[in-house]
N, C-alpha and C positions, 0 to 999 in steps of 0.2 A: 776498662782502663788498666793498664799496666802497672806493676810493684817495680819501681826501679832501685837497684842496691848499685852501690859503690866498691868496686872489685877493689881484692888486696893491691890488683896493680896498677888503679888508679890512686888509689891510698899512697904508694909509693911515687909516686909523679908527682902526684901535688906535694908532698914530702921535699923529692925533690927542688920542685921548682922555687916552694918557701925557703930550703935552705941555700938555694942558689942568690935570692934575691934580698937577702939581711944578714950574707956572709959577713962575720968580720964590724958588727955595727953592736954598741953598746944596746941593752932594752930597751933604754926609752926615746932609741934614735930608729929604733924601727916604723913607729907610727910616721917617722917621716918621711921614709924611703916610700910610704908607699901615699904617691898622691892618686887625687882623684883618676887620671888616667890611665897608671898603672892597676889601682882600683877593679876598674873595670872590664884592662884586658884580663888582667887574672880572673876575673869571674867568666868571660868570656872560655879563659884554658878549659879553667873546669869543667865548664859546661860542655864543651865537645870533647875534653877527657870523660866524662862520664856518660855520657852518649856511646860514643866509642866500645866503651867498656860494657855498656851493659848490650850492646847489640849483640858482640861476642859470647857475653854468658846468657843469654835468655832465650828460649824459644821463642818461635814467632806463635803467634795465635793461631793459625794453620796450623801447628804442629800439635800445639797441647789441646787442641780440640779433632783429633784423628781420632775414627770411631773402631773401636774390636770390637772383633768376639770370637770369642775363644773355644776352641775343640778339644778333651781331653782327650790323648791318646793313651791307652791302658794298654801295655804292652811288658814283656818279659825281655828286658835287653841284660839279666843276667840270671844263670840255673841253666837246669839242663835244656829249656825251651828256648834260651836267647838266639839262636840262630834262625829257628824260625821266626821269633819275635820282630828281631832284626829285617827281616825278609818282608815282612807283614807292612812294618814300621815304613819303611823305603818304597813299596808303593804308596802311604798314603803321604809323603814326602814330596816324591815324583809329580802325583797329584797337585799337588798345592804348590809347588813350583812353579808351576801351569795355569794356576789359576789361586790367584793367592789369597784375590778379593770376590766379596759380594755384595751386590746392592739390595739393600732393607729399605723399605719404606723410602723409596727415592731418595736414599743417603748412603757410598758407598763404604763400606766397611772391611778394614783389613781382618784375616783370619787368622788367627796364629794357635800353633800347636802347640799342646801343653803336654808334656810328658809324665806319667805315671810309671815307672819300673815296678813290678808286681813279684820281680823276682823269682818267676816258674812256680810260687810257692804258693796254696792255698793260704797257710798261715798270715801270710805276707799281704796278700792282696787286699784284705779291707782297709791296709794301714794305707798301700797305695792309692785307694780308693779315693780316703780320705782326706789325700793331699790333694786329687785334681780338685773336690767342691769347695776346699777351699781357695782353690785357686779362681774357684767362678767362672769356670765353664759352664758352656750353654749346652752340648752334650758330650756324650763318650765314645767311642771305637774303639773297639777288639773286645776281647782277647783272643790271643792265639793261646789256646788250651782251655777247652772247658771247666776244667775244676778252678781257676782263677777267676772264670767267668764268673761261676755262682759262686765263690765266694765275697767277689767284691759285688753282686747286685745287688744285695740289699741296701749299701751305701748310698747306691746312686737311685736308689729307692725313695728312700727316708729323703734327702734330697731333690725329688722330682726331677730328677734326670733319665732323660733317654740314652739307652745304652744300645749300641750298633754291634754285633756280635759280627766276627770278619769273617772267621773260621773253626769256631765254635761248634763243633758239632752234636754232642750230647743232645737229648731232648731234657731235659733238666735244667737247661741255660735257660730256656724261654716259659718252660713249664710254671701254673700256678702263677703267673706275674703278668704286670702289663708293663713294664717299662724295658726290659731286654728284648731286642729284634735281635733278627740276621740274616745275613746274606747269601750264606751258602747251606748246602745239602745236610739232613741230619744223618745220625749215625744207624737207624732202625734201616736207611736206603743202603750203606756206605757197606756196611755191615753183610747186607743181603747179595749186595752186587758182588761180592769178596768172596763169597760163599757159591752163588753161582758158577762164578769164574774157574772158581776150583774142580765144580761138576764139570762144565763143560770144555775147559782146556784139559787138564790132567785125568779126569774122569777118577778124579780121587774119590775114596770111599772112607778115609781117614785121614784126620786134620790134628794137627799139637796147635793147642792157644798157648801163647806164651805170653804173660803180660806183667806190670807192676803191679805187687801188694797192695792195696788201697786204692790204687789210682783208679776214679772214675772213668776216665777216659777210657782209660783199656782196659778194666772190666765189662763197662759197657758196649764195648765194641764186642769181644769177646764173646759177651751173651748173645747179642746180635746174631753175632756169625756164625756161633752154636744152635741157634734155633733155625736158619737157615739150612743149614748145612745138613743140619738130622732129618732135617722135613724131606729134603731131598734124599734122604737113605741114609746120609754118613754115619759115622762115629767118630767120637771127638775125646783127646789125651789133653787135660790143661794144669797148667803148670804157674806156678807166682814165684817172682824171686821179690825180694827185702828189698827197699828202698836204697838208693845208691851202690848195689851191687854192681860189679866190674869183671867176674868171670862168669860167664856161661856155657861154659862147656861139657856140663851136669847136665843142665835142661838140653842143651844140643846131642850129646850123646844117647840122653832117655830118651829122643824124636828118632833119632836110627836105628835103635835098638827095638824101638817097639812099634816098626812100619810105619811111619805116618810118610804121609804123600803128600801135604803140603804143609809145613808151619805157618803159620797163621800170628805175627806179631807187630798189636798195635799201639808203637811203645815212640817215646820221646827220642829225638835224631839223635842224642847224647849215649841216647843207649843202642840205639839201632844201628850206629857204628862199629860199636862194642860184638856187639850179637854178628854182624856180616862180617867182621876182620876173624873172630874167633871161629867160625863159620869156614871161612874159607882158608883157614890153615886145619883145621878137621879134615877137610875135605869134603864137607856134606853137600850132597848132590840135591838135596829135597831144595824143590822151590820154594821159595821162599811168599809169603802172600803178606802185605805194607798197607797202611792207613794212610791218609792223605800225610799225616807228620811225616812219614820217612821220603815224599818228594823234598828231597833236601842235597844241595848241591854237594853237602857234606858226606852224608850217604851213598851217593851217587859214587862219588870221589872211593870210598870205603870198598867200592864193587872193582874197580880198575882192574885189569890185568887179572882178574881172576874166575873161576866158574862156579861162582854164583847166578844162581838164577829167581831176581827181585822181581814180584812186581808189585806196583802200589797207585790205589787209586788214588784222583785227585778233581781240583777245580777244573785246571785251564791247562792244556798241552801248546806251546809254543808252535805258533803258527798262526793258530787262532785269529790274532786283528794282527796282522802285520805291519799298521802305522803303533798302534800301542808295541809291540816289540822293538820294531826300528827306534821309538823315541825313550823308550828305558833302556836299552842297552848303549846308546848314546849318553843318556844320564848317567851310568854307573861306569863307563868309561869316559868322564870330562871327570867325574867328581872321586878323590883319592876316597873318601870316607863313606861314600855309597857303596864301593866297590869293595872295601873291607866290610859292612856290612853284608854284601853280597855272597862273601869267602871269598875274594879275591880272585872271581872270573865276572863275565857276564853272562851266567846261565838263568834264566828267568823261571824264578821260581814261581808255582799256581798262588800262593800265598800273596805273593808281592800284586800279579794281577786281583787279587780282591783286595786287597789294603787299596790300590787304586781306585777300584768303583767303588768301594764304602765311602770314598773321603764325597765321590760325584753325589752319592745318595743321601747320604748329609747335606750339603750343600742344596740340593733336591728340596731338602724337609726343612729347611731354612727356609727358603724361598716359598713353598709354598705357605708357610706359617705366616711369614711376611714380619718377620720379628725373630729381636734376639733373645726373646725370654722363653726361657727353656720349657716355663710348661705348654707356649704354644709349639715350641717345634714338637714337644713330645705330642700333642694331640693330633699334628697333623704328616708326623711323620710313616702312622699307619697306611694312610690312603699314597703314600709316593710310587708311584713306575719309573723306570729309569732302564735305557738299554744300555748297559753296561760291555767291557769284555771278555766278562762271563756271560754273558744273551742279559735277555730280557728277564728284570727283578722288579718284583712285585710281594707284598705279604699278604698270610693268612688271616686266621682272627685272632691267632696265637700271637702273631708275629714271625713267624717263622717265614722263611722266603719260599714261594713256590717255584719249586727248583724239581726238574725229572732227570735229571742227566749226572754223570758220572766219564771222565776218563782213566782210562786203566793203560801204566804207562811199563813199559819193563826198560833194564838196566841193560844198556850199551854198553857192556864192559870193556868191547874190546879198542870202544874211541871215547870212552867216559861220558857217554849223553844220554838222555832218553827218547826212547822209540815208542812211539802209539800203538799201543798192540789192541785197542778196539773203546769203544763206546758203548756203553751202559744206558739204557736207557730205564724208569721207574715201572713203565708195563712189563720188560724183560726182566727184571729184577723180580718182581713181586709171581709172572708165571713160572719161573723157571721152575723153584722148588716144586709146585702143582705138580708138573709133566711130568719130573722126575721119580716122584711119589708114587704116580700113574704107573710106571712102566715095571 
């Protein structure tokens, strides 16, 4: 049964109509203006004035009984990672565009996206954390950058939520825990393939790491790439610059001056711009060797017109599913605000293809849970498959996704795009340093 309320502007009508009809009449000559049949059309007004009125202000029953449930999305939309954030974010957007609803227990249910800005900042990130569980999400997606990841896992820990890791790569994300998954490759593969690469293209025998102070990410990577690299014979120059640094032309000059044959930096797209514009007013010829972070339109952009020589692994090289290309680049060309997220082309970054299939793999462990209470998706969101357009995802026992591939993309400087320069696969990765050793 419905609450019916009497709107201001029905208040005012009847107002009206009372002073229209004892205009101009002494007090006690009112009770006589209104006889019995006047009486009654007035109650009559009323009554389909406040009908009227409240149909206007009330939801129908259909409406205030529509069922959600809610996704946090943990993502970096400002710091030095917002670009890829933004990137990440717009596939799982795109996603849900597409598919907005799902049916629970034979009751369809709208999805809707709850956003967590995390800021690119460890410090930042539990605070973001702790805005989505109170928002009462059923699970989470992302982050793009590891060190936000495990910073906000614990939140969504304590909370029993499932956390979807998009492009997270550390092994630290998922380590020691059960409620962080994810989707893509870790950095012990990323690291090794980076490493190889450098054997076998340049036949380097010397690498500079260059990376943030502190940052997990690309220290991690760095060690990665350094044990890789030695195993196969190298020597390695590594270098840290200070937290929000903006000249590099210290560390870029130490890399020429003391041979190295490839630099090796796997560093935030805010800085990785930084590093290639200063770079190629140096004139440094050393190639350059990229973490999946510097696949960034903005980076890409940073190489134009110049001789640089990037290359950087990643998720997904365009081409890949051709209906998922056709129908994102259509999205971000119909929608002004995708497209600014995008940087203002439509070049499909690997990032944005897994914000896509994260949002499907969700939706996955929803479905099979068959419920929106967050500890059954988290229980049943281990056992999910899903052929994605990244292939086929599946997890460990870790959670981690069982993933063997890698592409490795270089820098089309002279039409701005990127070119395939080959496929990595995890048996090639893991023999290479062996043979190299060998010989």
């Amino acid at each position: 049964m419905h609450k019916h309320y009497i709107s201001p502007r029905a208040v005012d009508f009847l107002a009206l109509v009372y002073a229209d009809t004892t205009k101009g009449r002494k007090p006690e000559k009112i009770l006589e203006v209104f006889s019995m049949k006047k009486v009654l059309a007035l109650i009559m007004a009323c009554l389909m004035v406040c009908m009227l009125f409240t149909a206007c202000g009330e939801k129908t029953g259909e409406e205030t009984t529509e069922k959600v449930i809610k996704l946090g999305v943990f993502e970096p939309a400002t710091g030095d990672s917002a670009s890829g954030g933004k990137k990440e974010m717009l596939g799982v957007q795109y996603a849900h565009s597409q598919t907005p609803t799902i049916d629970i227990a034979g009751e369809t249910y709208k999805v809707e996206l709850v956003y967590g800005d995390n800021g690119s900042d460890a410090a930042k990130a539990p605070t973001a954390a702790s805005q989505l569980v109170s928002e009462g999400v059923a699970m989470i997606l992302g982050s793009y950058g590891s060190g936000v990841s495990m910073a906000g896992g614990p939140i969504f820990n304590d909370a029993g939520l499932a956390a979807l890791g998009i492009t997270c790569t550390n092994p630290n994300v998922t380590a020691g825990n059960d409620y962080y998954f994810r989707i893509c490759f870790l950095d012990p593969f990323q690291g090794s393939v980076l490493a190889n690469f450098a054997v076998d293209k340049f036949a380097a025998k010397k690498a500079y790491l260059l990376g943030e102070q502190g940052n997990e990410y690309d220290q991690g990577l760095i060690a990665f790439f350094e044990q890789a690299f030695v195993a196969a014979g190298g020597e390695v120059i590594k270098a840290s610059f200070p937290k929000d640094s903006s000249d590099f032309t210290t560390y870029l000059n130490q890399a020429k001056n003391e041979g190295a044959e490839v630099i090796f930096t796997p560093v935030s797209i805010a800085y990785a711009t930084q590093i290639v514009s200063q770079a190629a007013k140096l004139g440094i010829e050393i190639p350059f060797l990229g973490s999946d972070t510097l696949d960034d339109n903005k980076v890409l952009e940073a190489t134009k017109d110049t001789n640089i020589k990037l290359y950087v692994s990643t998720f997904y090289q365009e081409g890949g599913s051709p209906e998922f290309d056709a129908g994102i680049k259509e999205y971000i060309n119909t929608n002004a605000d995708a497209k600014t997220a995008n940087g203002g082309d439509d070049t499909i970054s690997a990032v944005t293809a897994m914000g896509y299939d994260a949002y499907y793999v969700a939706l996955a462990a929803i479905k099979a849970a068959d419920s929106a209470d967050p500890a059954a998706i988290k229980a049943a969101l281990g056992a999910v498959t899903y052929e994605g357009v990244y292939g086929a995802i599946a997890f460990d026992e870790i959670g981690d996704a069982k993933r063997d591939t890698a592409y490795i993309k270089t820098a089309d400087t002279a039409n701005g795009a990127w070119a395939l320069e080959t496929v990595q696969t995890v048996a090639a990765a893991e023999e290479a340093p062996a043979e190299e050793a060998a010989e």
